[in-house]
N, C-alpha and C positions, 0 to 999 in steps of 0.2 A: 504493500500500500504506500502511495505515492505520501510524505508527510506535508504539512500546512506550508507557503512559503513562510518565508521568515524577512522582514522588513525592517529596512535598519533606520532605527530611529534615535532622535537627535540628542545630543552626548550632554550628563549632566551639566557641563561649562555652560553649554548652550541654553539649557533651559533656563541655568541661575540666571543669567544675561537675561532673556528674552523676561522674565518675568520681575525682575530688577524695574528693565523700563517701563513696565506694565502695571507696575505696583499703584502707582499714583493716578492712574484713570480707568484700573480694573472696576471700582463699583461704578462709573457712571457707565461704563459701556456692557456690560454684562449682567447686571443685577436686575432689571428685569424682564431679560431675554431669555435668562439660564434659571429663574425665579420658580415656573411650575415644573421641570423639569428635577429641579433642585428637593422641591416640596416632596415628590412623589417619589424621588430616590428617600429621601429620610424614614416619610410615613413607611418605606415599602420596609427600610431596618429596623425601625424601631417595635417592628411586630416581631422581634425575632429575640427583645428585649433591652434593660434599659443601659446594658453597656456596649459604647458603641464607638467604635474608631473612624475617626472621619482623617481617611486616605487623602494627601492634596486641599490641606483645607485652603489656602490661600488667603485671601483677606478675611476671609469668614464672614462670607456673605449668607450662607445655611447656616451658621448655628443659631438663629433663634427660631428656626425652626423644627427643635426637636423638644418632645414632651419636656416639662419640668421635673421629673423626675427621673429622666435619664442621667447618664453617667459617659459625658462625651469627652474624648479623647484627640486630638488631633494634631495632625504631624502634616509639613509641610518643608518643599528641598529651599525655600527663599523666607528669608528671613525677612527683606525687605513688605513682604505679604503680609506675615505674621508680626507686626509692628502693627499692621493695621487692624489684624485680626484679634491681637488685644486690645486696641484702645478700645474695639466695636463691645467685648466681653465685659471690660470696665465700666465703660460707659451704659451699658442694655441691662448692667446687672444678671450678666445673664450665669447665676452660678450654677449650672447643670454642667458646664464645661468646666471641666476638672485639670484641665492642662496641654498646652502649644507646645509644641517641640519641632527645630527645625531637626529633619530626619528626611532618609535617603528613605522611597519605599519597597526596594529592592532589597533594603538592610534595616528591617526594623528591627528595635530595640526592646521590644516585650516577649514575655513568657510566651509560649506555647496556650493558648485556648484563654484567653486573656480577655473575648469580646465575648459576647454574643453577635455582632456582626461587624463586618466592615463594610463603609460604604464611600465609592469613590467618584467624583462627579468633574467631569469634564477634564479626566488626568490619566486614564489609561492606555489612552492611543499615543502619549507624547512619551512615557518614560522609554528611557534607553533599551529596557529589556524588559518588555511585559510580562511575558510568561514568570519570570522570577518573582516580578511584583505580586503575580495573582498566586506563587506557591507560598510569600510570604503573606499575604490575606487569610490563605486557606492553615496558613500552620498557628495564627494570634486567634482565629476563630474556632470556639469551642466546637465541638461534635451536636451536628441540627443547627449548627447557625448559617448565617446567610453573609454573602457576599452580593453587594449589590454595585453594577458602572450606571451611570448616568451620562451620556456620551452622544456624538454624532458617530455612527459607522458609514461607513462608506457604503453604497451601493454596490448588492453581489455583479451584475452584468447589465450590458446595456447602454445608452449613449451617458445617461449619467457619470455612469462608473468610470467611463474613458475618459472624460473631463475631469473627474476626480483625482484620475492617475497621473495627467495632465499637469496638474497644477500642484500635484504634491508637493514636488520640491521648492515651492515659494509658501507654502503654507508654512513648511518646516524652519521655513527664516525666520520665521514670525512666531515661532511657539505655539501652531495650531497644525493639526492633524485632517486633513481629507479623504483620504483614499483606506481609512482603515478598516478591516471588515470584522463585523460581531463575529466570524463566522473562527477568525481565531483565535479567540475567546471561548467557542465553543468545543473547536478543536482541545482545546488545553486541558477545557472541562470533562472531556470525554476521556483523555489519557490520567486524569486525578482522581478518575471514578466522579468527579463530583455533579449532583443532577442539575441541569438548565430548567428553571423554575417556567420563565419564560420573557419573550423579547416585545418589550410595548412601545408602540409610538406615544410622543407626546408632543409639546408647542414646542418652534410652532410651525404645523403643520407637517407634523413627525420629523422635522430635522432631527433632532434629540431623541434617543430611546432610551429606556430603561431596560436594561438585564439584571435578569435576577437569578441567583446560582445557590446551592443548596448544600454544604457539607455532610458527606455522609453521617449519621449520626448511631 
């Protein structure tokens, strides 16, 4: 069996840079475009219970959107983000968020089954080595938790898709992802044993999906 390609995506230097200059006008340009998208990845973890690792938080535009009584956790590769993402937690009061950490998420730094879920929203398709990322989601999440992306994927085939593949490599200058498919994500999911819960469209106008994935339990 022929295995998933494998796409080489852009080297941590890259990202700290591209999210450096993005730090300072990430919430006017994204917070209410990536809003119900964001919502609907939370609600979909916070079923899974109230400790919760939020993967890539960046300026922390979702953390006041998870129940009050949760137990949120969140790491981030730019510190410049997480500047922001605390003054938001200082200022919102928002003490369900338990602690920022800038961290690699290819090398995270908690126990083994540490969550009840992980949830990663608009950062999957950019890290350097995905598949490591989602082996380290699946190793901090308990057995029956859940890992959930929130993401654009690329289009499997079609003229979309060619356009997609098109302009990859200008998307990549800029810390944004086109051409990446759920499909290997799913592939991953299927070499980890772990089950594809399932893949939703959402705003706007299904740009953004959710996937949701299932640790064996």
């Amino acid at each position: 069996m022929l295995s998933e390609p494998q796409m080489a995506g852009p080297s941590t230097a890259l990202m700290r840079k591209a999210y450096a200059r993005w730090a300072p006008v990430y919430d006017v340009v994204y917070d209410k475009l990536t809003e119900p998208a964001a919502r609907a990845a939370v609600e979909a973890a916070a079923e899974h219970g109230p400790r919760i690792l939020e993967a890539g938080v960046g300026t922390g535009l979702a953390l006041g959107y998870y129940p009050k009584a949760s137990f949120v956790c969140g790491v981030d590769l730019s510190e410049d983000m997480l500047k922001r993402a605390r003054a938001k937690v200082r200022r919102r009061n928002l003490s369900h968020v338990k602690g920022l950490q800038v961290m690699d998420v290819c090398h995270l730094g908690y126990a083994d089954a540490s969550f009840d879920a992980v949830v990663a929203q608009f950062l999957i398709t950019l890290v350097p080595d995905p598949e490591a990322a989602m082996s380290e989601f699946l190793r901090v999440v308990r057995p029956g938790g859940g890992i959930v992306l929130a993401n654009h994927f690329g289009q499997s085939d079609g003229p979309v898709a060619r356009v997609e593949e098109i302009v990859a490599p200008l998307c990549t200058k800029i810390g944004w992802s086109s051409d990446f498919k759920a499909t290997r994500i799913e592939a991953w999911a299927r070499r980890n044993g772990v089950e594809v819960v399932g893949l939703k469209p959402t705003f706007p106008g299904g740009f953004f999906k959710i996937l949701r994935m299932r640790k064996p339990g």
